[in-house]
Residue frames as a rotation matrix with the C-alpha (Angstrom) as fourth column:
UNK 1
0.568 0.823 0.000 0.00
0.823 -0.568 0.000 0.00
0.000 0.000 -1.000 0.00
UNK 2
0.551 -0.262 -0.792 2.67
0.236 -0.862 0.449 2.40
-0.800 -0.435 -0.413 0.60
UNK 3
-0.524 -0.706 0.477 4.45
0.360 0.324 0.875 2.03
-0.772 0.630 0.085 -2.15
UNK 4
-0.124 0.652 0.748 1.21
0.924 -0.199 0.327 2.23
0.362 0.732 -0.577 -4.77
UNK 5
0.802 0.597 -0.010 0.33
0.592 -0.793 0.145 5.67
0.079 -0.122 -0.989 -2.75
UNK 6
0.579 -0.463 -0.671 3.90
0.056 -0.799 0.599 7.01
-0.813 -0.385 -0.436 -3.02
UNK 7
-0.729 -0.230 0.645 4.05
0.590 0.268 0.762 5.90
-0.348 0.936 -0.060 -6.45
UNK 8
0.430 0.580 0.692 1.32
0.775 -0.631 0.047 8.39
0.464 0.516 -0.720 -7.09
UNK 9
0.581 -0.084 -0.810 2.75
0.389 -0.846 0.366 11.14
-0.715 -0.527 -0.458 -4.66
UNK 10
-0.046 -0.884 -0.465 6.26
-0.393 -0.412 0.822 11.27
-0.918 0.221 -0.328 -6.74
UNK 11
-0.416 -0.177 0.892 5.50
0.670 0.603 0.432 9.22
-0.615 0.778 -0.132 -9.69
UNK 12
0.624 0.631 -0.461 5.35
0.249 -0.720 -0.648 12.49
-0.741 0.289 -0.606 -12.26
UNK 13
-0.355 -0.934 0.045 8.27
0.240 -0.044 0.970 11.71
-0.903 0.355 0.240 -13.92
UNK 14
-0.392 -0.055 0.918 6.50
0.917 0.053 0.395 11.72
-0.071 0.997 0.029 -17.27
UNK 15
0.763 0.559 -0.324 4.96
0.587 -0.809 -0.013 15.12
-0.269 -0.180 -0.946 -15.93
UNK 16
0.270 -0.607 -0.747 8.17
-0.010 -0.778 0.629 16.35
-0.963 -0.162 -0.216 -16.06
UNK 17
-0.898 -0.339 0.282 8.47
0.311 -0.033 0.950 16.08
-0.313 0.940 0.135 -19.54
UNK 18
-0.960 0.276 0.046 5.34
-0.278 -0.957 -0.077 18.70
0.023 -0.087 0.996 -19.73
UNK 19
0.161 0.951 0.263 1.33
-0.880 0.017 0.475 18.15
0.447 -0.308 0.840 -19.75
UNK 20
-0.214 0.109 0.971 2.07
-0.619 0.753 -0.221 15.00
-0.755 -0.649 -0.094 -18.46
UNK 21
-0.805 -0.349 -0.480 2.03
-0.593 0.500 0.632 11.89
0.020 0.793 -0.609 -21.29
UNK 22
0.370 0.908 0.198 0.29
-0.925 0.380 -0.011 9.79
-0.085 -0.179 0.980 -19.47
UNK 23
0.789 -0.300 -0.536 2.83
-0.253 0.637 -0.728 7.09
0.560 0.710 0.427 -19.91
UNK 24
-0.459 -0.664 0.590 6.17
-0.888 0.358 -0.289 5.63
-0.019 -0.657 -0.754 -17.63
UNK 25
-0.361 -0.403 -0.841 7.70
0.199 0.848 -0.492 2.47
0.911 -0.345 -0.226 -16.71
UNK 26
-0.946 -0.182 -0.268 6.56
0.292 -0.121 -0.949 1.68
0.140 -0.976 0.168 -13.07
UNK 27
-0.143 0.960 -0.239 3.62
0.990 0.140 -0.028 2.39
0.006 -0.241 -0.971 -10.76
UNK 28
-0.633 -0.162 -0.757 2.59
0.245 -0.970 0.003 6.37
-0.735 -0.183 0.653 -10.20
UNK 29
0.593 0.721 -0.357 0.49
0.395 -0.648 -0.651 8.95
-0.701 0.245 -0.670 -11.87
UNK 30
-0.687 -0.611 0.393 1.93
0.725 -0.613 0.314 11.32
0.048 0.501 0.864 -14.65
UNK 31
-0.993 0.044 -0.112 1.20
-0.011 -0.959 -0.284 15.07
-0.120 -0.281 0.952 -14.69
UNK 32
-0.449 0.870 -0.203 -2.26
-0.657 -0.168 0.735 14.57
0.605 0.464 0.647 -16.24
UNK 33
0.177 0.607 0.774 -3.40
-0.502 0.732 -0.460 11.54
-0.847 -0.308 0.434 -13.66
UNK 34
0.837 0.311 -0.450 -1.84
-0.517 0.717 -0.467 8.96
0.177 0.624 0.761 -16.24
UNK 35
0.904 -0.413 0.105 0.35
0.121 0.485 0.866 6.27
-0.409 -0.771 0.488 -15.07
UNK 36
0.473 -0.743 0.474 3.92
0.198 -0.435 -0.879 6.56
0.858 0.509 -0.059 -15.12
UNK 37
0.698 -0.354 -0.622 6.92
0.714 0.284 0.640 6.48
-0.050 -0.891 0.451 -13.21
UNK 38
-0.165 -0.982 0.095 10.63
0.197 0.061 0.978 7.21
-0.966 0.180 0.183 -14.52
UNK 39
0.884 0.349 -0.312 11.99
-0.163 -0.396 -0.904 8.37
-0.439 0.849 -0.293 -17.66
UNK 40
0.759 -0.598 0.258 15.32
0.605 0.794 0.062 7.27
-0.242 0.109 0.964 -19.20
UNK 41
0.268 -0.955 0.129 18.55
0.303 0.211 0.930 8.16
-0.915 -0.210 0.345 -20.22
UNK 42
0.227 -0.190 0.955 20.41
0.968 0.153 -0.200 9.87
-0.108 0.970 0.219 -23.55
UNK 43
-0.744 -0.621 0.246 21.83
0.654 -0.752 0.081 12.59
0.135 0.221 0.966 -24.99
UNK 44
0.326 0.310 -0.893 20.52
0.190 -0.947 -0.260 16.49
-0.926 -0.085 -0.368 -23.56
UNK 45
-0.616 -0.337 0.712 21.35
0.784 -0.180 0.594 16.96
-0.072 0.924 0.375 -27.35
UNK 46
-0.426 0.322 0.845 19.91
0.173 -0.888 0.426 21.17
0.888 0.328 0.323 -27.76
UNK 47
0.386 0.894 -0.227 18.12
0.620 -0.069 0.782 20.97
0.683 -0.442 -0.581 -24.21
UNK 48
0.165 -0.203 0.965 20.97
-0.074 -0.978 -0.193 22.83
0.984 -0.040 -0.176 -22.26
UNK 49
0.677 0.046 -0.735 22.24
0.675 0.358 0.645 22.36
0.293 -0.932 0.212 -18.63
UNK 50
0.219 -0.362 0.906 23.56
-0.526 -0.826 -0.203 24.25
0.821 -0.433 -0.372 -16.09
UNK 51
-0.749 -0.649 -0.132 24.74
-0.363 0.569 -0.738 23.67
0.554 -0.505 -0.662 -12.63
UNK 52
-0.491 0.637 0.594 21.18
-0.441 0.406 -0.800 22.84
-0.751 -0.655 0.082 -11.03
UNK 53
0.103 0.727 0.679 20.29
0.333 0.618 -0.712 21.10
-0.937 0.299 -0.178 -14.32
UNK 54
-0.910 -0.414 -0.013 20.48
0.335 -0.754 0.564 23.93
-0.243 0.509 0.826 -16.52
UNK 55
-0.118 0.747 -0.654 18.55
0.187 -0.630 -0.754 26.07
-0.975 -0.212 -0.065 -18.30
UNK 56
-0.689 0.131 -0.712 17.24
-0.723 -0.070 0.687 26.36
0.040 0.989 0.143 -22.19
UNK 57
-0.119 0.582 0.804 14.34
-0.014 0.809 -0.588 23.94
-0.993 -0.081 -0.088 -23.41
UNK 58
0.081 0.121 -0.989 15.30
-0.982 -0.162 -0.100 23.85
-0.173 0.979 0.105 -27.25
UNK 59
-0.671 -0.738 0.072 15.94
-0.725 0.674 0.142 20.68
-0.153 0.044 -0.987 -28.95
UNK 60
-0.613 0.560 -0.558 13.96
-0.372 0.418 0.828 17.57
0.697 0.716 -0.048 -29.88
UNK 61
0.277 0.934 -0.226 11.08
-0.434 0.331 0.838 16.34
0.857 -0.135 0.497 -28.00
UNK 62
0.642 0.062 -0.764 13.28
0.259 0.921 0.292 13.98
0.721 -0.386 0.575 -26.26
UNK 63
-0.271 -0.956 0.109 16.00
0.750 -0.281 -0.599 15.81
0.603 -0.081 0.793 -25.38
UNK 64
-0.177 0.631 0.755 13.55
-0.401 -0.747 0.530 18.02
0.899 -0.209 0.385 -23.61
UNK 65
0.870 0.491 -0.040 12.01
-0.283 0.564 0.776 15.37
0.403 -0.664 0.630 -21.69
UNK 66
0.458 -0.654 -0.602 15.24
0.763 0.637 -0.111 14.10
0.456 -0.408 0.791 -20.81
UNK 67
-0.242 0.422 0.874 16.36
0.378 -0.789 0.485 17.45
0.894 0.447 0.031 -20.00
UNK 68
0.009 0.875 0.484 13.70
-0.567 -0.394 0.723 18.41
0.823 -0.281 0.493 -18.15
UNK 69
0.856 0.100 -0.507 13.72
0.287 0.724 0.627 14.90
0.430 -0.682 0.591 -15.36
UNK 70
0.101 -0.974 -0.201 17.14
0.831 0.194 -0.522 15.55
0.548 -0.115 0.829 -15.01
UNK 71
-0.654 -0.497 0.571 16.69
0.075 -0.793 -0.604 18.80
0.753 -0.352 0.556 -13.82
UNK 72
0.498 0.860 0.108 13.72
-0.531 0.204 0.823 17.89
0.686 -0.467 0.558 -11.65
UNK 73
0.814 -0.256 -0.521 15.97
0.413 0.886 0.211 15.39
0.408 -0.387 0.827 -10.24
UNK 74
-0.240 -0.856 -0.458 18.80
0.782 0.108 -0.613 17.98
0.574 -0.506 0.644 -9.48
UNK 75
-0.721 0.048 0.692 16.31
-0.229 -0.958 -0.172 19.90
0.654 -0.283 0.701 -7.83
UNK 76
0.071 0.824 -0.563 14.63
0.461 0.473 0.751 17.26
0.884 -0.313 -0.346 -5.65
UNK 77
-0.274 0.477 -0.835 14.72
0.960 0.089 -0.264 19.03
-0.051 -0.874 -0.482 -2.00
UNK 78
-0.877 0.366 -0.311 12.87
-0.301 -0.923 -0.239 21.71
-0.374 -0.117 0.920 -3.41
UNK 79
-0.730 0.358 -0.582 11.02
-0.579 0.129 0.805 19.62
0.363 0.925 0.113 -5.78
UNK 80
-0.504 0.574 -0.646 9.53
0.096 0.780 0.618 16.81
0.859 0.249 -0.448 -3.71
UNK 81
-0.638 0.380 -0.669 8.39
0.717 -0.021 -0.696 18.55
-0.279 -0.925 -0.259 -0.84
UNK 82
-0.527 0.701 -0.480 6.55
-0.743 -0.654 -0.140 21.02
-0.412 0.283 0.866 -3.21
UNK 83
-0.585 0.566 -0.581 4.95
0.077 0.751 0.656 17.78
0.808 0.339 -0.483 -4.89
UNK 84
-0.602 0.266 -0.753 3.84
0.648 0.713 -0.267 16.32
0.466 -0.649 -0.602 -1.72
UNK 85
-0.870 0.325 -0.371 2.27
0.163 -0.520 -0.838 19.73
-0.466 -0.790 0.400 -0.68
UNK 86
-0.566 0.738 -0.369 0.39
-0.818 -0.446 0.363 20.29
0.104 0.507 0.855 -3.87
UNK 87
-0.394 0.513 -0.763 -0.98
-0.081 0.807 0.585 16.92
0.916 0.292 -0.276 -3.89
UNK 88
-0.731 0.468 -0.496 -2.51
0.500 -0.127 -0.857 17.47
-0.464 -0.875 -0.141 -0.27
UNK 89
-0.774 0.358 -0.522 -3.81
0.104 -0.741 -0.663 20.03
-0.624 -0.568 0.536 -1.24
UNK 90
-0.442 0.732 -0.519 -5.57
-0.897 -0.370 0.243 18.89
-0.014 0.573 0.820 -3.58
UNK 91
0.151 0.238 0.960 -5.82
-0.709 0.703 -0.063 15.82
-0.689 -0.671 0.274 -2.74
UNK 92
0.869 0.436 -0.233 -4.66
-0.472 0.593 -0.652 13.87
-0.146 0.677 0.721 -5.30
UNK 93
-0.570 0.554 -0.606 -4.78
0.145 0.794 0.590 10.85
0.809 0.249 -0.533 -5.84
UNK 94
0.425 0.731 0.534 -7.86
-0.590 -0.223 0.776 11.19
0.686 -0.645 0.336 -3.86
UNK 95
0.941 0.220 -0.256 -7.22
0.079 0.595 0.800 10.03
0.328 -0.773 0.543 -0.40
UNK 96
-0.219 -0.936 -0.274 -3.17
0.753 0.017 -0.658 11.20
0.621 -0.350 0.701 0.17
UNK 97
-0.122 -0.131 0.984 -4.50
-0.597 -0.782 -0.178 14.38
0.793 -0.609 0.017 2.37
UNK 98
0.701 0.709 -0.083 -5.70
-0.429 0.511 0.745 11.43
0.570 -0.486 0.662 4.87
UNK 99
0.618 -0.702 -0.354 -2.78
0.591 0.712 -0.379 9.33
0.518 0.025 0.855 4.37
UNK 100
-0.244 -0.892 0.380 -0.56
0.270 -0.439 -0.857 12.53
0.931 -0.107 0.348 5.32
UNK 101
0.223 0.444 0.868 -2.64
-0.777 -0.457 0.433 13.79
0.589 -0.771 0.243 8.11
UNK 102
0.968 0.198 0.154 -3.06
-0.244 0.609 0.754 10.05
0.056 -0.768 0.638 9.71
UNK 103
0.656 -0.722 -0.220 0.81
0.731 0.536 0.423 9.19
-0.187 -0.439 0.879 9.37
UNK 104
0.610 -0.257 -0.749 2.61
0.334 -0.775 0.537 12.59
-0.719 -0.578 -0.387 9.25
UNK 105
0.822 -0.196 -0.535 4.25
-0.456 -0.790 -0.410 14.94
-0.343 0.581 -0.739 7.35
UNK 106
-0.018 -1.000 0.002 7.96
-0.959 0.018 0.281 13.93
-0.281 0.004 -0.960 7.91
UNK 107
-0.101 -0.346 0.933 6.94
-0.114 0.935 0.335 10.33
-0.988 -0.072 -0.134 7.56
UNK 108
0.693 0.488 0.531 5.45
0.459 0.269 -0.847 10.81
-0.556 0.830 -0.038 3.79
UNK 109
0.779 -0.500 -0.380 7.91
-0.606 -0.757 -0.246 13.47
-0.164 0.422 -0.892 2.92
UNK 110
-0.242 -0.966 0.091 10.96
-0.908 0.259 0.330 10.78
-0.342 -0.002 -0.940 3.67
UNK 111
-0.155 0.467 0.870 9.19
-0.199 0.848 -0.491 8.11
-0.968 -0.249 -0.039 1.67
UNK 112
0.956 0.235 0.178 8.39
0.205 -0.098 -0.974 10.21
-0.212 0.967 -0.142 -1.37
UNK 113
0.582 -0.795 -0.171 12.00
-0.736 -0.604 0.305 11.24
-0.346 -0.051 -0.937 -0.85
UNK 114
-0.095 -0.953 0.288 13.08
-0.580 0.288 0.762 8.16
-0.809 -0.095 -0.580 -1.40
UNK 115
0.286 0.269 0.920 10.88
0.725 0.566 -0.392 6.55
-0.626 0.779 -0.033 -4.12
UNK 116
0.690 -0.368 -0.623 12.17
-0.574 -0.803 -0.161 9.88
-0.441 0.469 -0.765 -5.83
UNK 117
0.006 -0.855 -0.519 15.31
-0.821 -0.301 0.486 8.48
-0.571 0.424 -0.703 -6.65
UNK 118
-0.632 0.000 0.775 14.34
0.398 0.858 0.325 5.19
-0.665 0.514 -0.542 -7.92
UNK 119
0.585 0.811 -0.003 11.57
0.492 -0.358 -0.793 7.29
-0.645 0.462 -0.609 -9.87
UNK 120
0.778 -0.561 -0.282 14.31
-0.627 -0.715 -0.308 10.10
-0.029 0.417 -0.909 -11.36
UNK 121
0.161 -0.986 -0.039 17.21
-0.128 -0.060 0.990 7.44
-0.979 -0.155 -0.136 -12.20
UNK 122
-0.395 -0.689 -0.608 18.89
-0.567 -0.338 0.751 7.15
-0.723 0.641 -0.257 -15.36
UNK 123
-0.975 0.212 -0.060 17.19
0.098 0.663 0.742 4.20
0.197 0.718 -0.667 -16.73
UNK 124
-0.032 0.873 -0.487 13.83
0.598 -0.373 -0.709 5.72
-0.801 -0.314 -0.510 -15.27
UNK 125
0.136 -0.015 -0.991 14.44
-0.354 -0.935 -0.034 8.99
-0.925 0.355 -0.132 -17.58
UNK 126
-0.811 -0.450 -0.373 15.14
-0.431 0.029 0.902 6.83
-0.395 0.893 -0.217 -20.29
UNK 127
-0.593 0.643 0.486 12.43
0.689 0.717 -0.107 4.53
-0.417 0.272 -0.868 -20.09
UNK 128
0.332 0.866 -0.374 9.70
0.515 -0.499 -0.698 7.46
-0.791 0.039 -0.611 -20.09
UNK 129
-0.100 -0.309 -0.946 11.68
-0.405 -0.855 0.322 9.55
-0.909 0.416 -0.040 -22.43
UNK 130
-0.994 0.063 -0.088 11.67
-0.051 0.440 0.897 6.55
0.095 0.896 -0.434 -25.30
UNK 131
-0.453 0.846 0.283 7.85
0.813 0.522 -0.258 6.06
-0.366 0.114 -0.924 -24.58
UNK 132
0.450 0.584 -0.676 6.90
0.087 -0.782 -0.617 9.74
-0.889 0.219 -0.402 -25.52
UNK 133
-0.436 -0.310 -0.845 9.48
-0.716 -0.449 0.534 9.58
-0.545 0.838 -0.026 -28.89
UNK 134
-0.863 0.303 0.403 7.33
0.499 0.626 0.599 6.70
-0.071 0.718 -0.692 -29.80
UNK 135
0.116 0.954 -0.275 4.11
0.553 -0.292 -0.780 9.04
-0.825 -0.061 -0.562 -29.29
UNK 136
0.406 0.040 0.913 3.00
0.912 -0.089 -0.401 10.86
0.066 0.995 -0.072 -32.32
UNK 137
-0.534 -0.809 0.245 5.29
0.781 -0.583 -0.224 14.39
0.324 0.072 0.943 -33.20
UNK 138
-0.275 0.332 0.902 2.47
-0.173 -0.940 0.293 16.75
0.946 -0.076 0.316 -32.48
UNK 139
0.891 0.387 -0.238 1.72
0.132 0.280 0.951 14.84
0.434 -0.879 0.198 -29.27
UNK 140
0.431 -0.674 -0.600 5.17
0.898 0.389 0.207 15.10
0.094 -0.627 0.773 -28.18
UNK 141
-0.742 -0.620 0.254 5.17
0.398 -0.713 -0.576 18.60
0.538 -0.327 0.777 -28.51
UNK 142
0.281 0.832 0.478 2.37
-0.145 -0.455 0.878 19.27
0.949 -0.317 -0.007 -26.89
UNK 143
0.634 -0.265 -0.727 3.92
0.553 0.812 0.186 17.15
0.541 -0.520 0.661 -24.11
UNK 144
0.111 -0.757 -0.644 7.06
0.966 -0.069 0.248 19.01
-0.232 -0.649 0.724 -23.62
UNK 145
-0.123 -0.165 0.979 6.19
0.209 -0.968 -0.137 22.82
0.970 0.187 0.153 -24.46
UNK 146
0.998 0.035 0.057 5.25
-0.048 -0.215 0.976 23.38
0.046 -0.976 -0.212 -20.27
UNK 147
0.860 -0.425 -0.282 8.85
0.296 -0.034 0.955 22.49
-0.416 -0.904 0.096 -19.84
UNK 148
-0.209 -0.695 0.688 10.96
0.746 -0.568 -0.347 24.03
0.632 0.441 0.637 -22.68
UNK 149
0.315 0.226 0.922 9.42
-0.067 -0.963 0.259 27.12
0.947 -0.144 -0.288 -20.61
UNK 150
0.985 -0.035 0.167 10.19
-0.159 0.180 0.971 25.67
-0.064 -0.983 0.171 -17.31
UNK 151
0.219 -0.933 0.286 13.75
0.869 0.319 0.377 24.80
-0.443 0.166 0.881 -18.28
UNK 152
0.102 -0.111 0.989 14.14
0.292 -0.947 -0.136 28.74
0.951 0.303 -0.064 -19.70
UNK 153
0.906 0.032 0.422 14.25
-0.373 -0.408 0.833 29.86
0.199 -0.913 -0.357 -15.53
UNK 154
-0.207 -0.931 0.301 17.54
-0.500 -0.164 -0.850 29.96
0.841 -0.327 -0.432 -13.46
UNK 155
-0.897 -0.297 0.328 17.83
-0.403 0.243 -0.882 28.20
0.183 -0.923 -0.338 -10.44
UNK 156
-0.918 0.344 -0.197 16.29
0.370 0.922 -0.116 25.44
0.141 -0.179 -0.974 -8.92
UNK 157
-0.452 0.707 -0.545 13.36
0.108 -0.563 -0.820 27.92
-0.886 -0.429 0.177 -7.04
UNK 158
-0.112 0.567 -0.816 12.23
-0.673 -0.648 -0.358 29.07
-0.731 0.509 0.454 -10.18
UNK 159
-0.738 0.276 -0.616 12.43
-0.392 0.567 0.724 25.92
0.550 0.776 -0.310 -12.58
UNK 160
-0.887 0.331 -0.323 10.40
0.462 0.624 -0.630 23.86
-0.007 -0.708 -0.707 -9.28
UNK 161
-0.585 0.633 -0.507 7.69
-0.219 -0.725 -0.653 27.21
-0.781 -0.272 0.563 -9.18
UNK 162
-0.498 0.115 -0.859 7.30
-0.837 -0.322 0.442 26.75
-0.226 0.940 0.257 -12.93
UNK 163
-0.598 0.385 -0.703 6.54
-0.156 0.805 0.573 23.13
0.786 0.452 -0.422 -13.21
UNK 164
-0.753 0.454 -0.476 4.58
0.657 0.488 -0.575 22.77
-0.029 -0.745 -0.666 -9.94
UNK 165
-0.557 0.589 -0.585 2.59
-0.151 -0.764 -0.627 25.48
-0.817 -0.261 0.515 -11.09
UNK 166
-0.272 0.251 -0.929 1.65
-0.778 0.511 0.365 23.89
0.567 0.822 0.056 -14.49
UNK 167
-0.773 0.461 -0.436 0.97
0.569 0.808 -0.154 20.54
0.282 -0.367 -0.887 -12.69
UNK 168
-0.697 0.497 -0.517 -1.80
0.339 -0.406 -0.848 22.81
-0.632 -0.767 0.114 -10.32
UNK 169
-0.123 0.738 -0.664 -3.55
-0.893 -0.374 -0.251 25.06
-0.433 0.562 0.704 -13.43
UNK 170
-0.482 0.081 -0.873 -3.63
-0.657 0.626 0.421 20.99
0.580 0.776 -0.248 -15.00
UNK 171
-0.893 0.348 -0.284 -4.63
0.423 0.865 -0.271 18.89
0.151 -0.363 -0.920 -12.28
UNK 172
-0.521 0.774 -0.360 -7.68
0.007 -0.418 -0.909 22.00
-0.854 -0.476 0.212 -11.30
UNK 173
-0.538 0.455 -0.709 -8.58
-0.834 -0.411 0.368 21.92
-0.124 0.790 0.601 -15.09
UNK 174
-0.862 0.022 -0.506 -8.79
-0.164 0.933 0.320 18.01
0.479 0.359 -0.801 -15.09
UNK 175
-0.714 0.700 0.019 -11.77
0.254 0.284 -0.924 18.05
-0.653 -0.655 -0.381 -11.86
């Protein structure tokens, strides 16, 4: 049980490669409320990195998405404790405001912390990243235009604001 509900807390990996696919290796949600874990591995070939990931969000589809996890991933202790707050607050997957309330903050926070890194490794970032270049070209941009903009911000604070604010104006459109 813990597992399947912190596989939805942190499983957004394919979120991070923008609206959310709907797609990933593994248990978890993607940005849209479609399953998905991890994304895979490969060349940042036009996407641009810096020292907290970087910054830029040119480049192909993939290279975005790949990208994009990566920097999600060198911004997890900003990243997954903003997850874990939006999803309270909205509660989604229905039923995690419960879950946090009945077994505490610090315990869910160091849970999602850790399914994080099995969620955000290398063969995670690949996996999701080859399932969206198999998705059709206008679907893959559509996918990863949220995070060419999110990957355009400096520093961790502002790439983390950017995509956790896209996830929020998507998950309130989806109800």
């Amino acid at each position: 049980m813990k597992r399947t509900v912190l596989g939805v807390v942190i499983a957004v990996a394919v979120g991070a490669c923008g609206a959310g696919a709907g797609a990933g290796a593994g248990a978890g949600a993607g940005a849209n409320g479609g399953a998905g874990a991890d994304a895979g591995a490969g060349a940042n070939a036009g996407a641009g990195a810096g020292a907290d990931g970087g910054a830029g969000g040119g480049g192909a589809p993939r290279a975005v998405c790949e990208a994009s996890m990566r920097r999600t991933r060198a911004c997890k202790e900003l990243f997954v404790p903003g997850l874990l707050a939006l999803r309270v607050k909205l509660d989604r997957p229905a039923g995690i405001r419960a879950r946090h309330e009945a077994d505490g903050h610090e315990a869910i926070l160091a849970l999602a912390k850790q399914q994080f890194d099995a969620d955000w490794s290398e063969d995670a970032i690949a996996s999701n990243c080859q399932k969206l270049s198999e998705r059709a070209p206008e679907d893959q941009e559509r996918i990863v235009a949220p995070d060419r903009k999110c990957l355009a911000t400096e520093g961790c604070r502002a790439f983390v604001d950017c995509d956790l604010a896209g996830k929020e104006e998507r998950w309130t459109k989806a109800r």
